[in-house]
C-alpha positions as CSV (number, residue, x, y, z in Angstrom):
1,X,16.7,10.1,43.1
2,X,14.4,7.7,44.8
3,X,11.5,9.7,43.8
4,X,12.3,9.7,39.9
5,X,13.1,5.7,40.1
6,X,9.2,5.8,41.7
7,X,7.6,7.7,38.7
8,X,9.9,5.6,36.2
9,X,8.7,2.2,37.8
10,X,5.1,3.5,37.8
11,X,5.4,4.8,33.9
12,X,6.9,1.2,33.2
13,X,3.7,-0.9,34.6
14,X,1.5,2.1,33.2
15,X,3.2,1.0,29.7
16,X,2.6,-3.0,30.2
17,X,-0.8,-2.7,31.6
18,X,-1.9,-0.4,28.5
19,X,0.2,-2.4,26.0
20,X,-1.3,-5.8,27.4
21,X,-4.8,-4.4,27.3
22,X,-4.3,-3.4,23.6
23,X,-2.8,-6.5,23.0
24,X,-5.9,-9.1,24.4
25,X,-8.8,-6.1,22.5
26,X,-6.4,-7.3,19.1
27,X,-6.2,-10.8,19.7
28,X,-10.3,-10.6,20.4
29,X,-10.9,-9.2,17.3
30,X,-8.8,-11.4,15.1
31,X,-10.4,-14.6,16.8
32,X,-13.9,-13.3,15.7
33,X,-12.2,-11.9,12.5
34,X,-10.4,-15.6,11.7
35,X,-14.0,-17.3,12.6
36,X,-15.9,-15.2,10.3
37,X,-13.4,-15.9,7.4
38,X,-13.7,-19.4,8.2
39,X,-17.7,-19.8,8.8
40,X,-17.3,-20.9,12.4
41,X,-18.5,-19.7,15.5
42,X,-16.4,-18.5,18.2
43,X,-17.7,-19.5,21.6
44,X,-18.1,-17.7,24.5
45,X,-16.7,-14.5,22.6
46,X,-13.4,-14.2,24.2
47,X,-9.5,-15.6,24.1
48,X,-7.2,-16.1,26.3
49,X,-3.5,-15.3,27.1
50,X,-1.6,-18.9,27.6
51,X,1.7,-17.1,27.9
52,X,4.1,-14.2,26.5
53,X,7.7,-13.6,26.2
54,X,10.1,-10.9,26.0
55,X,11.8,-10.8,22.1
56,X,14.1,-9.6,19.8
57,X,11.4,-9.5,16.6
58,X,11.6,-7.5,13.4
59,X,10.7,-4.1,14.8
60,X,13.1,-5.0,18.0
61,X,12.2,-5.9,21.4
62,X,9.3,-7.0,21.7
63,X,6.0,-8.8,23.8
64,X,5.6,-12.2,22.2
65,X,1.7,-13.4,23.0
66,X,-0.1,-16.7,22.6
67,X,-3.6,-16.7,23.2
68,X,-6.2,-19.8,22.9
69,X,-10.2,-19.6,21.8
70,X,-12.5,-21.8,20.9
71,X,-14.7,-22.4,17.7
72,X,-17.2,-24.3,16.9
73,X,-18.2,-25.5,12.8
74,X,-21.7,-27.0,13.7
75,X,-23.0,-25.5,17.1
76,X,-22.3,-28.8,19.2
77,X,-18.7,-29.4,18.8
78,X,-15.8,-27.1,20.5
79,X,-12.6,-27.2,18.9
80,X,-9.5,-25.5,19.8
81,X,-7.5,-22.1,17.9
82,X,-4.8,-20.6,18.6
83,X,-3.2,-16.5,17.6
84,X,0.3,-15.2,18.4
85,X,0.9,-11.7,18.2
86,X,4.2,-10.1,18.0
87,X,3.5,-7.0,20.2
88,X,0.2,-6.1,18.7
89,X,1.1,-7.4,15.5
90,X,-0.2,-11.2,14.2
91,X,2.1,-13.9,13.1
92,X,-0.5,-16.7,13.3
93,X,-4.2,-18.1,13.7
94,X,-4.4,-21.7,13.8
95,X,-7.8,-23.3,13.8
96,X,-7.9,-26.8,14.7
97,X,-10.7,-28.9,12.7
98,X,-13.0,-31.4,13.7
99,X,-11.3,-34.0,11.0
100,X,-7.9,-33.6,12.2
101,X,-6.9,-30.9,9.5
102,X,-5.3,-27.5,11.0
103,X,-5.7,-24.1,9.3
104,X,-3.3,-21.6,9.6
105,X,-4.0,-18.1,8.7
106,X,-1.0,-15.2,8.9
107,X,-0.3,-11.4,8.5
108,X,-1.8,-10.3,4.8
109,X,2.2,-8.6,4.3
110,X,0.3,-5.8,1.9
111,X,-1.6,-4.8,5.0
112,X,-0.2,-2.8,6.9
113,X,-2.5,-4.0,10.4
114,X,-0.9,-7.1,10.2
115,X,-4.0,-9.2,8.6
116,X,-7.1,-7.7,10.4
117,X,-8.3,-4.5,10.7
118,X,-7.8,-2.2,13.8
């Protein structure tokens, strides 16, 4: 018994640590995706996970992420964006603009990626 509750814990943080790492390779790609849409530059070529949260979301239970990244409109400025992903799938980018002016960008609900390609 104690032996199957071993292999079932180790399956379980198997799962997360695959699911997570999927996760932060989407939200990468639909920082650079949102920047390109938007002409901007997204520095240093990464985000990062501010936080997650177990969910009940459309598809059921689910891994709520927030990530943060920053962009940059003319090369000297840094400005702040932010994604949220619903398990792997997007719910939001919001760029933050220079002026004041947000941008919010969501799931394209004819594509079946979720708004960016996989």
């Amino acid at each position: 018994m104690t032996g199957l509750i071993i292999i079932l814990a180790l399956t379980l943080v198997a799962f997360y640590v695959n699911d997570t790492w999927r996760a932060n390779e989407r939200a990468r790609r639909v920082g650079r995706q949102a920047c390109e849409r938007a002409g901007v530059q997204l520095l240093d070529a990464t985000v990062v996970r501010t936080g997650q949260r177990l969910l009940w979301g459309e598809r059921g239970l689910a891994l709520q992420r927030h990530y943060r990244f920053e962009f940059s409109a003319d090369g000297a400025g840094r400005h702040p964006g932010e994604i949220s992903l619903e398990g792997r799938q997007l719910k939001r980018v919001t760029l933050d603009w220079p002026d004041g002016g947000r941008e919010f960008q969501g799931p394209d609900r004819n594509d079946p990626n979720g708004g960016a390609s996989r």
